[in-house]
C-alpha positions in Angstrom: 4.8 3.2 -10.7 1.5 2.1 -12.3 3.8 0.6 -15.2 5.1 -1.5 -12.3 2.4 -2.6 -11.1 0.6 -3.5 -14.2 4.0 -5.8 -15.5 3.4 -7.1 -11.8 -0.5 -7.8 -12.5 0.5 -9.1 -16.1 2.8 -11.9 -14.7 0.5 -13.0 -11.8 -2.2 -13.0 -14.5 0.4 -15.0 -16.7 1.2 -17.2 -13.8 -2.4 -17.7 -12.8 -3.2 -19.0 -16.6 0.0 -21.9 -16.5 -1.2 -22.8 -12.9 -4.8 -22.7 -13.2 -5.2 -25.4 -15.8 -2.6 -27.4 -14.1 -4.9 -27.9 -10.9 -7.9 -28.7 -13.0 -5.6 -31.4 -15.0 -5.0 -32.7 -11.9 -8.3 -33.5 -10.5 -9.2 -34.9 -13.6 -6.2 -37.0 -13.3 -6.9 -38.2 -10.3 -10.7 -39.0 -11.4 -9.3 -40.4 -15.0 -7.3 -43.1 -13.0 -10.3 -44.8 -11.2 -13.0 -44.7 -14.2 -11.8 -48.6 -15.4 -13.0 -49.6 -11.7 -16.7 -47.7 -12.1 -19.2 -49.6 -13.8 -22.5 -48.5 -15.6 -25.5 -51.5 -14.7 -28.7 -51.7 -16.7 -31.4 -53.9 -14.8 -34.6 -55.4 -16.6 -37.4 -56.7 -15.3 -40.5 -55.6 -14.6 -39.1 -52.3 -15.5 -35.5 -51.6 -17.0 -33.4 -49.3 -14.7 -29.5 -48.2 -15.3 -27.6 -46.9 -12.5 -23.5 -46.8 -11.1 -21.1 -48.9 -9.4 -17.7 -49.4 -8.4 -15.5 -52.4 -8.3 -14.7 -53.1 -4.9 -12.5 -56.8 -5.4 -11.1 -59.1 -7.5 -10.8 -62.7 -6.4 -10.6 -66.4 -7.9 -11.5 -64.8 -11.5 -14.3 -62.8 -10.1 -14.9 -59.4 -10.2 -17.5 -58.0 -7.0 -19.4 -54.5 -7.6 -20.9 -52.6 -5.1 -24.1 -50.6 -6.5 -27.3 -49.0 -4.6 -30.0 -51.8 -3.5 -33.0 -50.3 -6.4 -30.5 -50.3 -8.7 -30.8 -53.9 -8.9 -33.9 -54.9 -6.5 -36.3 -57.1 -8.7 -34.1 -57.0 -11.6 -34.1 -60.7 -13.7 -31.5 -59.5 -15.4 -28.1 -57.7 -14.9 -26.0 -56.4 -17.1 -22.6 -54.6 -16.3 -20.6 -52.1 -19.0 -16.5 -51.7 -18.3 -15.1 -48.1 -19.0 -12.6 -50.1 -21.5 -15.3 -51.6 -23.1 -18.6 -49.7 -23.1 -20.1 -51.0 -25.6 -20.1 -54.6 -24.2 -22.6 -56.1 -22.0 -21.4 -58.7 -19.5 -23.4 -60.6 -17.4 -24.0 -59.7 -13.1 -25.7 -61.6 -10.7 -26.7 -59.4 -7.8 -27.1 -60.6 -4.0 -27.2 -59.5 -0.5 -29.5 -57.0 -1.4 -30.9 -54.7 1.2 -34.3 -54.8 -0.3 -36.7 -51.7 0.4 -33.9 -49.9 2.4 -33.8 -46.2 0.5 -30.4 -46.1 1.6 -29.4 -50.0 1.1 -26.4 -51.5 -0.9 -26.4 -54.4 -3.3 -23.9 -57.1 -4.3 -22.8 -57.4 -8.6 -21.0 -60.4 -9.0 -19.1 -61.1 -12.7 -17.8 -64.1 -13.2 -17.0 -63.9 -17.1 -13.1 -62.6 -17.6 -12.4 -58.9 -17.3 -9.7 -56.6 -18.6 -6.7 -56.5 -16.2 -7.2 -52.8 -16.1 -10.4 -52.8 -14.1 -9.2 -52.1 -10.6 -11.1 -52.5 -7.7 -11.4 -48.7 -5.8 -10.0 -48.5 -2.3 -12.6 -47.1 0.2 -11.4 -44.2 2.3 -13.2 -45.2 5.5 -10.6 -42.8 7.5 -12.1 -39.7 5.7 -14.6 -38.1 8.0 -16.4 -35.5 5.7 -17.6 -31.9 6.6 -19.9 -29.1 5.5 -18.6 -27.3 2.4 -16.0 -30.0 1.3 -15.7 -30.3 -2.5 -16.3 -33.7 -3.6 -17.0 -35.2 -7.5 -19.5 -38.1 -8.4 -19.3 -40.1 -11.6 -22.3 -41.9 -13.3 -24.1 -42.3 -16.0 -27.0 -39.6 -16.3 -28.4 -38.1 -19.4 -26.8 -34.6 -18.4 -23.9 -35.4 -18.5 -23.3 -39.1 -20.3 -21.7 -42.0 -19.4 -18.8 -41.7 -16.9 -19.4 -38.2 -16.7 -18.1 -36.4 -14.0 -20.6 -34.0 -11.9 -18.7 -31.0 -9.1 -20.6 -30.5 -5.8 -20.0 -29.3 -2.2 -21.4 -31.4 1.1 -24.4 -29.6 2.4 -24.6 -31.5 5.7 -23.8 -34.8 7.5 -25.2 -36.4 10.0 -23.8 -40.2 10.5 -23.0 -42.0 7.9 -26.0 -39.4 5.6 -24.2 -36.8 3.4 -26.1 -34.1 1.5 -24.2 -33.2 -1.6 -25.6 -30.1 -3.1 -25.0 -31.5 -6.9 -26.8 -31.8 -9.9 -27.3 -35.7 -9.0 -29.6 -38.0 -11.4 -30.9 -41.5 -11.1 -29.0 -43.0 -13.5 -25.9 -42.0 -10.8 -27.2 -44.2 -7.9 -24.4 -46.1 -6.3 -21.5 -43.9 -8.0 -18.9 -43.4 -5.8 -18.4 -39.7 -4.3 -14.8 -38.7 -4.7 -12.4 -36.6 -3.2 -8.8 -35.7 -3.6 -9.0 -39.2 -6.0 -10.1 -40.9 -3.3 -13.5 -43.1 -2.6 -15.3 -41.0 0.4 -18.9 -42.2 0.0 -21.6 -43.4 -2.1 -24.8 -42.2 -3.5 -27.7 -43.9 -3.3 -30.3 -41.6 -3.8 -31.2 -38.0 -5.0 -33.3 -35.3 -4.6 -33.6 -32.2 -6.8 -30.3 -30.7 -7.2 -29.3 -32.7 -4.1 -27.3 -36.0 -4.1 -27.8 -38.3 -0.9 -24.6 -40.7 -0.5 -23.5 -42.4 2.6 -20.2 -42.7 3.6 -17.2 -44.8 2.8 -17.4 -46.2 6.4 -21.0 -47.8 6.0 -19.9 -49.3 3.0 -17.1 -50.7 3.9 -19.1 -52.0 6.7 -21.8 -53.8 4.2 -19.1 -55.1 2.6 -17.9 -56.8 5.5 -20.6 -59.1 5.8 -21.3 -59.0 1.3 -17.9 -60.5 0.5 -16.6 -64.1 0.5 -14.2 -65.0 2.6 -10.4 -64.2 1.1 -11.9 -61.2 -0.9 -12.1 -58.5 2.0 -8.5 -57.0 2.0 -8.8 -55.8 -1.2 -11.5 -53.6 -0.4 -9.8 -51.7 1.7 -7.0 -49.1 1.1 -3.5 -50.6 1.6 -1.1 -49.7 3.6 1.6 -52.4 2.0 1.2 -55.0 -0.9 3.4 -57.1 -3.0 2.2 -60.1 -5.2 6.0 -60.9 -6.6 4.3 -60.9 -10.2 7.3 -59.2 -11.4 9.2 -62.0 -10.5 11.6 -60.1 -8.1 11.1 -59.2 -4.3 12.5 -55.5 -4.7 12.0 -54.2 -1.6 12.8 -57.0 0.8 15.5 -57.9 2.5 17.0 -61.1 3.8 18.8 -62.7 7.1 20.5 -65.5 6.5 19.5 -65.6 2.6 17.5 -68.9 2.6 14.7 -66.6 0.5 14.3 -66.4 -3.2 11.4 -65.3 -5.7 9.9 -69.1 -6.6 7.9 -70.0 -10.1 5.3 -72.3 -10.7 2.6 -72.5 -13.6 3.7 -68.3 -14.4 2.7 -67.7 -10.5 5.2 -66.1 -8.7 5.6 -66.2 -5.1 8.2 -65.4 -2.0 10.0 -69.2 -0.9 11.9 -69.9 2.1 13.9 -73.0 3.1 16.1 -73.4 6.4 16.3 -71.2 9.2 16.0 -67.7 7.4 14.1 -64.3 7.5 12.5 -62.3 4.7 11.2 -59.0 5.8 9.9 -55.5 3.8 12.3 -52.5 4.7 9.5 -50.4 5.0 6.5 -50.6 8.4 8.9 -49.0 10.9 5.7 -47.2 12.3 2.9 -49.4 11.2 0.3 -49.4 13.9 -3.0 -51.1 14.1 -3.1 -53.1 11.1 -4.0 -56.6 9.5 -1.5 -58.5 7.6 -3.0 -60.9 4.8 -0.8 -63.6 3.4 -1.6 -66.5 1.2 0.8 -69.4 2.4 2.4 -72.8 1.7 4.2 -74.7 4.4 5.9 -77.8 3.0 7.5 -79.2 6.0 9.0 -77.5 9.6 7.3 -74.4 10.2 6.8 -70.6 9.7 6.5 -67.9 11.5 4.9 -64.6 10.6 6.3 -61.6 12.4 4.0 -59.0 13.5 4.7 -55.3 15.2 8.4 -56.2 14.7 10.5 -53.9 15.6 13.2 -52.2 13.1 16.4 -54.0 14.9 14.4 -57.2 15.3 14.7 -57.2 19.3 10.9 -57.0 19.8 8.0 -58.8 17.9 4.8 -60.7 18.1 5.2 -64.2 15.9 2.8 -66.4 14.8 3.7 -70.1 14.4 2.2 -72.2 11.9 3.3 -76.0 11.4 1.1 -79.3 10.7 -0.1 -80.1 13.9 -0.3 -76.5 16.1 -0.6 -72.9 15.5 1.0 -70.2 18.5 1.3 -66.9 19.2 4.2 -66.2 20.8 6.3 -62.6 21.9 10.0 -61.6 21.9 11.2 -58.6 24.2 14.8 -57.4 24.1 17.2 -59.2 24.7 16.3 -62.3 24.4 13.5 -62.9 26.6 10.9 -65.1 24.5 7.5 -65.9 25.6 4.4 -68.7 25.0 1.4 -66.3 25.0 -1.3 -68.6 23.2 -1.3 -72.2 21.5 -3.7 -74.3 19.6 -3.7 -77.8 18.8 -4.8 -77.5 15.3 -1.7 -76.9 12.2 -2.2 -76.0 8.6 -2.5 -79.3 5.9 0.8 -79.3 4.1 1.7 -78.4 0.4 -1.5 -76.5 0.6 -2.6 -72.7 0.2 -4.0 -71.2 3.3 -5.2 -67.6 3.6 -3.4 -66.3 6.8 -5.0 -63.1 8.3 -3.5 -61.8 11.6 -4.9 -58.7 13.2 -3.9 -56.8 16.0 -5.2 -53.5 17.9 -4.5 -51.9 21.5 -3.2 -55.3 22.5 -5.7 -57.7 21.0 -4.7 -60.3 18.5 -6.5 -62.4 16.3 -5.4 -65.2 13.9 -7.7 -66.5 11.4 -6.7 -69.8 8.7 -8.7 -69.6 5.6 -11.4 -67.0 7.4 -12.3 -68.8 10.8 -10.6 -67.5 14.0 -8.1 -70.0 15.6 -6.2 -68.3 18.1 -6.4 -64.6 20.0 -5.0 -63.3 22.9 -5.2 -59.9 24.3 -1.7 -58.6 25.8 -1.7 -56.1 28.9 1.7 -54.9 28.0 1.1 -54.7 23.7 3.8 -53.8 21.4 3.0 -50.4 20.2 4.4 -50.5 16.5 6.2 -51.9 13.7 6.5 -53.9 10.3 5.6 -57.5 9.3 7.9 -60.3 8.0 8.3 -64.4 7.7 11.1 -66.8 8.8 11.1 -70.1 8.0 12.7 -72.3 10.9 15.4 -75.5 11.0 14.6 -77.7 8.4 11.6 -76.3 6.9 10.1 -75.2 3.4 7.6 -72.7 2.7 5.9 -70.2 0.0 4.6 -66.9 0.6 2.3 -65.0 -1.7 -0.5 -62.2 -2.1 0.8 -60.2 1.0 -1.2 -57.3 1.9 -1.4 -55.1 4.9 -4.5 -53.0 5.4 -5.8 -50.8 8.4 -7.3 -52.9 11.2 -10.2 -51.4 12.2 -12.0 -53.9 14.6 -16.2 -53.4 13.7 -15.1 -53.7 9.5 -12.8 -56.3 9.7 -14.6 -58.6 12.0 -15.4 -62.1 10.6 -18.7 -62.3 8.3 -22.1 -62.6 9.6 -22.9 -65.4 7.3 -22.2 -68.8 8.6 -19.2 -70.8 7.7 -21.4 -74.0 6.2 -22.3 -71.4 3.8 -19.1 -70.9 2.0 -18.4 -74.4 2.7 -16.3 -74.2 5.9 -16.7 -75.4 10.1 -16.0 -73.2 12.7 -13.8 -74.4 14.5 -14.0 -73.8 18.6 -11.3 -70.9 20.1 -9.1 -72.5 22.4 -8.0 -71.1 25.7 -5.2 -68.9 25.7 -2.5 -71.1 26.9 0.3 -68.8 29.5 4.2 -69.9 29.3 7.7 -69.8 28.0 8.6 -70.0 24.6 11.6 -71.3 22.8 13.5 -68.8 20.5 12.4 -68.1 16.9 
């Protein structure tokens, strides 16, 4: 009997050796794969301070860094360090700095090239952290050198305020607090042997109103993207097969000619969501499909041609509907960023970041995927597609003013009741 046991003890003890290490592997893993998005910033001025950031987008060849406001408050000079190349000091320029806010973020913007492998980190603003949850930091303090990892618990939370109980440093200020690989907070601040972070949610909020306009989807986790840079649209399927993968300059990009449909097979159950899409509408029209339904019979679709923009419904069978219209188009053989968000019947459309059309619908579709058709006798290209969570408070327009990134507002038009022709 006690031989029994003790083989027994012996192969749990075995098992517990293979496993063990395994687990650890795999947290490490999990942190390994977001260090090329976490940065290491040294500011000089009146006094030289190095702290953390993250990458939070990548847009028109630049690369935005979220840090901690004193990281970079009063600085003349910033410098950034890539994980790929530590060694290397490239030139920041921080803004929207929330000066003498303990708690405040700060904007690191790099225009000079980067190494495709510096991602930007996906904030986790669904995470809603607890007492006793095991999280990791990564910064750049003496204890444990650059990029090192540090292991801690939350201690308490109240808001967006987490107490880590951690062996946080300065130099870690505005690392990002992970868990389970994922982007949960940020520090900001530390006490002794406590690390104060806020959460993913307030940063993502800051960000809201730090970013330009076209940058903001990619600061967010994604619930669907596809760029085509692999020059095939695996994962898409057709109706009528006027789509194909287009080519020009070594961009690739989704082109539709003719009364057709291209749509992803998967969003079944998407719910509450934006969809992003760079397009190009030669001639005709396009309409990007919204809460579409997986046999097609139901869907929200946006209209886009030169001289209007609608928002129209479809209910089964073939019951079509007007539900909002706008006498303003999109300027052909030209790129416009298309963002259409939609929650608990409310949709908005926004062209190139201002808000043309929105319509709130007493009966909403509940769920369902995305796609484009292209209508009778019309071209068009689609690129960049990205679907992200919608929730309404981040993804609202940016408090700056549109003269400021060189853009009008443009007046909402009344939502215009009446029946629609088919799509």
């Amino acid at each position: 009997m006690i031989a029994k046991v003790s083989r027994e003890l012996v192969i749990l003890c075995i098992a517990l050796a293979v496993l063990w290490p395994l687990g650890v592997a795999r947290a490490q893993g999990d942190i390994e794969s977001l260090l090329p998005g976490i940065v290491k910033i040294v500011a000089s001025g009146a006094t030289k301070k190095t702290g953390t950031g993250f990458v939070v987008a990548r847009s028109q060849g630049e690369t935005y860094i979220v840090t901690a406001a004193h990281v970079v408050e009063g600085a003349e000079r910033v410098s950034v360090f890539f994980y790929d190349r530590p060694s290397r000091a490239v030139p920041g320029t921080a803004s929207r700095i929330q000066a003498s806010d303990p708690r405040g973020l700060g904007l690191v913007t790099v225009s000079e090239a980067v190494s495709a492998s510096v991602t930007p980190l996906a904030l986790a603003s669904d995470v809603r952290m607890s007492r006793g949850d095991p999280v990791k930091g990564v910064g750049h303090q003496a204890s444990h050198g650059d990029w090192g990892v540090i292991s801690g618990d939350v201690a308490s939370r109240e808001g967006s305020l987490i107490r880590i109980q951690a062996p946080v440093e300065q130099q870690t200020s505005g690392g990002p607090v992970i868990r389970d690989g994922r982007v949960v907070g940020m520090f900001v601040s530390q006490q002794p042997n406590v690390g104060i972070a806020i959460t993913a949610l307030a940063v993502q909020d800051y960000l809201d109103g730090a970013l330009p306009p076209g940058a903001q989807a990619s600061a967010t986790a994604k619930i669907f993207s596809d760029d085509f840079s692999d020059g095939n649209a695996d994962g898409w399927y057709y109706i009528r097969g006027g789509w194909s993968v287009g080519q020009d300059s070594g961009n690739y990009y989704l082109q539709g000619k003719g009364h057709s449909h291209a749509r992803p097979y998967e969003g079944e159950n998407w719910t509450a969501y934006m969809l992003e899409a760079r397009v190009k509408l030669l001639k005709g029209g396009i309409h990007l499909e919204y809460l579409l339904s997986k046999n097609g019979g139901s869907r929200y679709y946006i209209g886009f041609r030169e001289d209007e923009i609608y928002i129209d419904k479809q209910l089964p069978p073939d019951k079509f509907m007007t539900l909002a219209q706008a006498r303003k188009g999109l300027t052909l053989d030209r790129w416009h960023l298309i963002q259409i968000k939609g929650k608990g019947g409310k949709i908005e459309v926004y062209v190139d970041s201002t808000k043309q059309l929105e319509y709130l619908d007493s009966s909403p579709l509940e769920n369902g995927g995305i796609g484009f058709e292209t209508l009778d006798d019309s071209e068009a290209y689609v690129d960049d597609v990205i679907v992200v969570p919608f929730v309404p408070h981040l993804n609202r327009p940016t408090s700056r003013s549109h003269r400021e990134w060189g853009q009008t507002a443009l007046a909402l038009p009344e939502a215009k009741q009446g029946s629609g022709s088919t799509g």
